[in-house]
N, C-alpha and C positions, 0 to 999 in steps of 0.2 A: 425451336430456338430457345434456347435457356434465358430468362432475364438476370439482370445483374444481382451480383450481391450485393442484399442491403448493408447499411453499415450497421446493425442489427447483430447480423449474420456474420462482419467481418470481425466485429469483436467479441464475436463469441470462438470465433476462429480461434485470434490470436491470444484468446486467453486459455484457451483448451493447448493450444502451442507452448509456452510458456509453462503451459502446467506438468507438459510433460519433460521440459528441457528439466521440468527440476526434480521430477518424480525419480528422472532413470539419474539424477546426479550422481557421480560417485563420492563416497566420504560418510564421514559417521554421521548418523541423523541429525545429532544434536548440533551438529557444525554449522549442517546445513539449512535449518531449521532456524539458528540464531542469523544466517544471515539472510532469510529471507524475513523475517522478523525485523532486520536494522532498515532493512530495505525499504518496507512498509511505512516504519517509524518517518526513516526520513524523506519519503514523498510528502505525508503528513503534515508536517513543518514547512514543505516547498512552495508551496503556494501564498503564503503570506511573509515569507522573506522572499519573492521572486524569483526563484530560481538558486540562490545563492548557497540553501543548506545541501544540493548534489554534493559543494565541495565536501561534506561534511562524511560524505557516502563511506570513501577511503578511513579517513581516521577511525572513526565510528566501529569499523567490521577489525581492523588492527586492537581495538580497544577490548572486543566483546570477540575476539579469538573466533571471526567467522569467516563465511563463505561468501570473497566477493561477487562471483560468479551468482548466487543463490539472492545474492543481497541487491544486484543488478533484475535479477528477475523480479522481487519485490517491488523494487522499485517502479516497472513496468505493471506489473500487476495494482500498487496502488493506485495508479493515472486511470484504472478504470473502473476500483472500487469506492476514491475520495468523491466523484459528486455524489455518491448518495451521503455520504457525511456531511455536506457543507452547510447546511443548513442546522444540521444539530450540532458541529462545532462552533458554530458563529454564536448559538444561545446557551450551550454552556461557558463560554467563555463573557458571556453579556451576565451572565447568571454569575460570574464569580468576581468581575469585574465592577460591574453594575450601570451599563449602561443597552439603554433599551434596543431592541430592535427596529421600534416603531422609524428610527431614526436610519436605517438602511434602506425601509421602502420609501421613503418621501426621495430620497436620493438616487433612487434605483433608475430612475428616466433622466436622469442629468446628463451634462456634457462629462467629458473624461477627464474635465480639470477638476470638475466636482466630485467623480470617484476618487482620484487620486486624494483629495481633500477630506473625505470621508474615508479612506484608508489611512488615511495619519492619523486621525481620530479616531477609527475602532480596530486598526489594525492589531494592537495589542490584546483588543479579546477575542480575535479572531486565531490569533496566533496562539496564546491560551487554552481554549477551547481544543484547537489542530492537537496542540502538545497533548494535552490530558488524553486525549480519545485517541489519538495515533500510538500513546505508549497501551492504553489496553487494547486497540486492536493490534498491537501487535505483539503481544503477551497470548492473546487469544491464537494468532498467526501460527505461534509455534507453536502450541501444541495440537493445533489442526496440520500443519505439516510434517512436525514428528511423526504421528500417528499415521496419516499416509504415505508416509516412509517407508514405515515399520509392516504397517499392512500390502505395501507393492514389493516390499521384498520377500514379506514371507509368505506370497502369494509366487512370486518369481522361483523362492527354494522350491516350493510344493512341484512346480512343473518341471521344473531341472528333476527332482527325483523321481518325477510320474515316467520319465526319460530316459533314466538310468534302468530303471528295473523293467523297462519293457524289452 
């Protein structure tokens, strides 16, 4: 009898899923490429405006000439690469802002009136923080997806002509 999939296992699933919906995308790399890039950027941002910067998703990809489709996967894709960030967004944004950390653990066991309380007060270095590191990791994005682009296609020509000539 098989046991279940961990959730371990299922996100590693559907990030391998994901990865391929964008690998075999069609369109020119760089299209696709900037909108997995805005996609990134604005998961980034979504968590200390609550949800609100998705609206931003649309405009955003019309602005920077991309791939909503690609920018939707980003999107997805960030939901499972932003918790390793949050904790170094939260201290470079306390680091430019200037307010300590010390002050999120003493709060961290409080009721939810008390988070919300301590998000009015450091929400904006948390936001901060999100912005700076969300725009290089998604500068970094692109050209880790360009490049396997470029490499899944000209890996794809290679066998189309290993095809032809056989």
């Amino acid at each position: 009898m098989r046991d279940k999939p961990t959730m371990f296992r299922k996100l590693m699933r559907k990030a391998k899923y994901e990865y391929y919906k964008l690998i075999r995308m069609k369109g020119a790399p760089s299209f696709i490429a900037r909108g997995f890039s805005v996609g990134i950027f604005i998961e980034f941002i979504t968590l200390p405006t609550f949800g609100l910067a998705f609206i931003l998703l649309y405009p955003m990809n019309l602005l920077f000439r991309s791939s909503f489709s690609a920018a939707l996967i980003g999107f997805v894709i960030g939901k499972l690469v932003l918790p390793v960030f949050m904790i170094l967004n939260f201290k470079l944004g306390n680091t430019i802002i200037g307010k300590p950390l010390k002050e999120h653990i003493e709060h961290n066991h409080g009721s939810w009136k008390n988070w919300i309380a301590w998000m009015k007060q450091n929400g904006l270095a948390y936001f901060t923080g999100s912005a700076i590191m969300g725009v290089i990791v998604a500068i970094g994005s692109y050209f880790l997806v360009y490049a396997a682009l470029q490499w899944y296609r000209k890996k794809k020509g290679h066998r189309r002509l290993g095809q032809e000539n056989s």
